[in-house]
ChimeraX commands (.cxc) that place a marker at each C-alpha (Angstrom):
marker #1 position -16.41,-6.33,9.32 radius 0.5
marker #1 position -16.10,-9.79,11.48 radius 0.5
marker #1 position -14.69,-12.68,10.07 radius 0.5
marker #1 position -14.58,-15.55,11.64 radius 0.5
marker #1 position -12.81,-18.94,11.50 radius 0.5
marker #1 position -11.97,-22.07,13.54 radius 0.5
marker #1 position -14.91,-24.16,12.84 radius 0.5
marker #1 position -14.54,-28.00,12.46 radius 0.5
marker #1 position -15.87,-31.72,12.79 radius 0.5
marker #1 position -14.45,-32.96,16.11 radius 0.5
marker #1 position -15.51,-36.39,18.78 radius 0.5
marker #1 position -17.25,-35.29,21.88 radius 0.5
marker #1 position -15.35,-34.14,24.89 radius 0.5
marker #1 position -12.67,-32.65,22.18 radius 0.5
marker #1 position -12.03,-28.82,22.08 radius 0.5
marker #1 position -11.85,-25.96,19.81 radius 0.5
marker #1 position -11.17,-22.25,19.75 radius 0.5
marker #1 position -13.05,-20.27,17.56 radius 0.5
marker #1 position -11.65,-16.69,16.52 radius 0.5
marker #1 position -13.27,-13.55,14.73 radius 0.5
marker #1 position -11.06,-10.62,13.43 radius 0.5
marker #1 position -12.56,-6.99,13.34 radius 0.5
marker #1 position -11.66,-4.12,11.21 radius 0.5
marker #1 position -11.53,-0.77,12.82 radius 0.5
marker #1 position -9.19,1.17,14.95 radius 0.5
marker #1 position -11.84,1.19,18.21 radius 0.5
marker #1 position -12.27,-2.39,18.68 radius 0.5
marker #1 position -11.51,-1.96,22.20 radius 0.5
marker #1 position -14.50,0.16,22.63 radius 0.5
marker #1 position -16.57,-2.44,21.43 radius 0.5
marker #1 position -18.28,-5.25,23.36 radius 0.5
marker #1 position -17.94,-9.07,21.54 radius 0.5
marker #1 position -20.21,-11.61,21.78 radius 0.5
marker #1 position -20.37,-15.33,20.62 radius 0.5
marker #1 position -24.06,-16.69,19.02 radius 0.5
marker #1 position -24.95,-19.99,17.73 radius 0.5
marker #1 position -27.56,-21.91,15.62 radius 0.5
marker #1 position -27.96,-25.14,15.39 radius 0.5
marker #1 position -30.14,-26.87,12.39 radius 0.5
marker #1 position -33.80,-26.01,12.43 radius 0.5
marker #1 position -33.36,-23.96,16.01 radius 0.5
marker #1 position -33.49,-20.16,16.80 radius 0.5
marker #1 position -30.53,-18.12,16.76 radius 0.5
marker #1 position -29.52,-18.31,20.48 radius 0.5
marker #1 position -26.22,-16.10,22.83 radius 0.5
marker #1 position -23.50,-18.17,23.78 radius 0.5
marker #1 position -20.97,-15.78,25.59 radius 0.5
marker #1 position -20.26,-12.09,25.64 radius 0.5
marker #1 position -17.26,-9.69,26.72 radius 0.5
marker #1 position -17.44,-6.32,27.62 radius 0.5
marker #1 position -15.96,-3.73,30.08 radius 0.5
marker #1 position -17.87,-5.43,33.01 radius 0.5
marker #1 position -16.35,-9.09,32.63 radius 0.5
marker #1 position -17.52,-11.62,30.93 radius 0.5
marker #1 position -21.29,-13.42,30.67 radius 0.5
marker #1 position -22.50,-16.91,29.45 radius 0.5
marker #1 position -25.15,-18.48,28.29 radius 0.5
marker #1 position -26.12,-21.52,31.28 radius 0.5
marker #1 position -25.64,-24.38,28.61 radius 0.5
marker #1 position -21.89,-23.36,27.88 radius 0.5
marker #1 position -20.74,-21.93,31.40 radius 0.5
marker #1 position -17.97,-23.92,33.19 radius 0.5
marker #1 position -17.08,-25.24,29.50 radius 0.5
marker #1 position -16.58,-21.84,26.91 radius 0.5
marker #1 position -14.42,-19.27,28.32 radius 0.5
marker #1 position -14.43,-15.90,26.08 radius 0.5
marker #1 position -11.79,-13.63,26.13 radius 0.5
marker #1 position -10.41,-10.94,23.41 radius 0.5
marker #1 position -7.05,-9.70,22.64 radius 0.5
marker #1 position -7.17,-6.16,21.35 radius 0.5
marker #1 position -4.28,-6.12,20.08 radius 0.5
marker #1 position -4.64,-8.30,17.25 radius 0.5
marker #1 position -8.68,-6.63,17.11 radius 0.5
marker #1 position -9.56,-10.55,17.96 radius 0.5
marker #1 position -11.99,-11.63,19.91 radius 0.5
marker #1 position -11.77,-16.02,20.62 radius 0.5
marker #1 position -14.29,-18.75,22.08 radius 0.5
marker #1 position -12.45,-21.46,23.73 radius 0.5
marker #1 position -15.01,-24.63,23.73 radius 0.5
marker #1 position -13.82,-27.49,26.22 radius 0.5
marker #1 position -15.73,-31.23,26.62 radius 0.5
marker #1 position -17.42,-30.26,23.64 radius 0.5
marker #1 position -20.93,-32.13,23.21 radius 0.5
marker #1 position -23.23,-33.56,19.94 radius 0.5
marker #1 position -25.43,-30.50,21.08 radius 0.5
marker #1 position -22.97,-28.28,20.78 radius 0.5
marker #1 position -22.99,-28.86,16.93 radius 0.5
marker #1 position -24.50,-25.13,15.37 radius 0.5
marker #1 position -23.11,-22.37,13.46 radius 0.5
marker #1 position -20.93,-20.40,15.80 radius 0.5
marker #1 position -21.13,-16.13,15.15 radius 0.5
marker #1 position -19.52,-13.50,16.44 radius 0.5
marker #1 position -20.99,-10.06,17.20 radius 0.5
marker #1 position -20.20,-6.84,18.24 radius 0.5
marker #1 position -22.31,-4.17,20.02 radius 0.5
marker #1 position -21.18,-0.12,19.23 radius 0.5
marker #1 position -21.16,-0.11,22.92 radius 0.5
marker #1 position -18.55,-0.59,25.62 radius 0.5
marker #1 position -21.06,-2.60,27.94 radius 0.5
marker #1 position -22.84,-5.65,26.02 radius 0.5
marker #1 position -27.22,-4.89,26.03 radius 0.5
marker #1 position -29.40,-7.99,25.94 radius 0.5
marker #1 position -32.20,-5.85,25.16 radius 0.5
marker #1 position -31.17,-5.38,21.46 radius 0.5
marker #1 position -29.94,-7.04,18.74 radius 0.5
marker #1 position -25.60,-6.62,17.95 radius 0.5
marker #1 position -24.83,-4.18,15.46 radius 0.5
marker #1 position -22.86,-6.34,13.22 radius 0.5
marker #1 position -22.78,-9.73,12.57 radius 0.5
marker #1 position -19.64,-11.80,11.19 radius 0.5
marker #1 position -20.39,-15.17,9.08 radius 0.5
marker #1 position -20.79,-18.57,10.59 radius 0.5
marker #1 position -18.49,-20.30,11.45 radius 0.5
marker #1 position -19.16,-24.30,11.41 radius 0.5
marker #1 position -19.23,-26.73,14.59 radius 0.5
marker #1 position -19.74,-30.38,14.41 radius 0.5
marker #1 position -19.68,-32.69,17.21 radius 0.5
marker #1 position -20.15,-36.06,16.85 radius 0.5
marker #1 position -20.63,-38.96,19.64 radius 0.5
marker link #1:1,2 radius 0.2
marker link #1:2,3 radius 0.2
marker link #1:3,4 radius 0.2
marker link #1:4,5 radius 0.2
marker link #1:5,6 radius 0.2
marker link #1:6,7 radius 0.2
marker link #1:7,8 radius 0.2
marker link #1:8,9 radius 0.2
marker link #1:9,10 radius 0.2
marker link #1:10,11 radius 0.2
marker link #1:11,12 radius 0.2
marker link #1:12,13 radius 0.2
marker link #1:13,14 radius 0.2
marker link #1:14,15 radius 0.2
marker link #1:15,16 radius 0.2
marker link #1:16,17 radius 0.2
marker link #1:17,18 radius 0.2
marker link #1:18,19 radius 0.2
marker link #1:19,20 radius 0.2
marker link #1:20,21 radius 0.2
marker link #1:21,22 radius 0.2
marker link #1:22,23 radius 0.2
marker link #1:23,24 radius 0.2
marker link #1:24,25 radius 0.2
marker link #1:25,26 radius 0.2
marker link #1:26,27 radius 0.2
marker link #1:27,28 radius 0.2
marker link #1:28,29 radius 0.2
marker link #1:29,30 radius 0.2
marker link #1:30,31 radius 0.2
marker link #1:31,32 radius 0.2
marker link #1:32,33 radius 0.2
marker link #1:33,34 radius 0.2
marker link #1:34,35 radius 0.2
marker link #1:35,36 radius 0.2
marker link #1:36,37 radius 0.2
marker link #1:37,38 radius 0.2
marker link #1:38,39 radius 0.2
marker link #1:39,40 radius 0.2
marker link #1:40,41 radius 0.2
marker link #1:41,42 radius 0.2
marker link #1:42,43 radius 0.2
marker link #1:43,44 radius 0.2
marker link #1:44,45 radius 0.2
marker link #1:45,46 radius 0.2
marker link #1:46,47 radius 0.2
marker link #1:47,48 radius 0.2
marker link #1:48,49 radius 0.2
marker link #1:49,50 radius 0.2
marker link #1:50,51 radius 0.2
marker link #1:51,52 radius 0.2
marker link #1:52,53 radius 0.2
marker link #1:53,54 radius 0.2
marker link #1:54,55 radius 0.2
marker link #1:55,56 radius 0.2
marker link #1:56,57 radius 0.2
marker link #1:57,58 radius 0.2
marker link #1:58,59 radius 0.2
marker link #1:59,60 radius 0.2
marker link #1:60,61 radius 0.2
marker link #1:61,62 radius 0.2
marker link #1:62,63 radius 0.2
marker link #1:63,64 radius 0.2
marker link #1:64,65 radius 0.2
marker link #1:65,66 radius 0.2
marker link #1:66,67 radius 0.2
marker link #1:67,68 radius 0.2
marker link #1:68,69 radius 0.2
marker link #1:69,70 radius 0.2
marker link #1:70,71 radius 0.2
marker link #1:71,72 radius 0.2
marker link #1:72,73 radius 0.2
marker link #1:73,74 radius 0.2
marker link #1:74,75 radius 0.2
marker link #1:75,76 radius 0.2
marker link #1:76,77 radius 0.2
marker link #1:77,78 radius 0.2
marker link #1:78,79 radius 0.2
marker link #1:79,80 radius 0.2
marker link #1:80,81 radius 0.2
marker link #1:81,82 radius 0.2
marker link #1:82,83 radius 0.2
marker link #1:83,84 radius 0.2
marker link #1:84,85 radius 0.2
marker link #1:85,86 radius 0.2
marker link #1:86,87 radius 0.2
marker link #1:87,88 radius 0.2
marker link #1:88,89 radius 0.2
marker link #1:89,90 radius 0.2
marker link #1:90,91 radius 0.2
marker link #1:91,92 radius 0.2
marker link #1:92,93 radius 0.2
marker link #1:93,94 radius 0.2
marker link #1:94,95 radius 0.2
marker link #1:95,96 radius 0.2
marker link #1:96,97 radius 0.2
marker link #1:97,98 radius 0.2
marker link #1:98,99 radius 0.2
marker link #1:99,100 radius 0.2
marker link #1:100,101 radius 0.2
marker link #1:101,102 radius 0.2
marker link #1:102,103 radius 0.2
marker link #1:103,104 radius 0.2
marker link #1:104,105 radius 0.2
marker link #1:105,106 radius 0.2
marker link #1:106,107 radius 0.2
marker link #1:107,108 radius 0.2
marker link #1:108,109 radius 0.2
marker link #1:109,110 radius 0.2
marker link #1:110,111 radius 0.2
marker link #1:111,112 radius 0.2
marker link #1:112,113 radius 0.2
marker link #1:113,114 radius 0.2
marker link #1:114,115 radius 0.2
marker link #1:115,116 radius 0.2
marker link #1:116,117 radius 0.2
marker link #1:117,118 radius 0.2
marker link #1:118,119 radius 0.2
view
């Protein structure tokens, strides 16, 4: 299971770090990944981590750093100079894989998590 929390209403160029909590012994065998939706839009990536290093989605890059502590099975989404379009339901995934695959869907999905940006 993922749960995740850190959601909130902040102003534009604010920040926020979203976390997500797994279950399991293995979690550092798994690769994490960030998704968002916004209101009436598709369900699009934001950031993964994996063995590799980490990838990002072009919209977020230079502003969302990813990272994961296994320790605590916790994987986190630091958002900088947040913007309005930035407002979505943030989720986090995880792949049953040690490198993250594009070509597929994640294997388990944690709740949303709410982000609202205002102007």
């Amino acid at each position: 299971q993922l749960q995740a929390y850190g959601g909130g209403l902040v102003q534009a160029g604010d920040s926020l770090r979203l976390s997500c909590v797994a279950s399991g012994r293995t979690f550092r065998n798994y690769s994490m990944g960030w998704f968002r939706q916004a209101p009436g839009k598709e369900r699009e990536f934001v950031a993964a981590i994996d063995w590799s290093g980490k990838k990002y989605a072009d919209s977020v890059k230079g502003r969302f750093t990813i990272s994961r502590d296994n320790a605590k099975n916790t994987v986190y989404l630091q958002m900088n100079n947040l913007k309005p379009e930035d407002t979505a339901d943030y989720y986090c995934a995880q792949r049953g894989t040690i490198f993250w695959d594009f070509r597929s869907p994640p294997d388990n999905w944690g709740q949303g998590t709410l982000v609202t940006v205002s102007s």
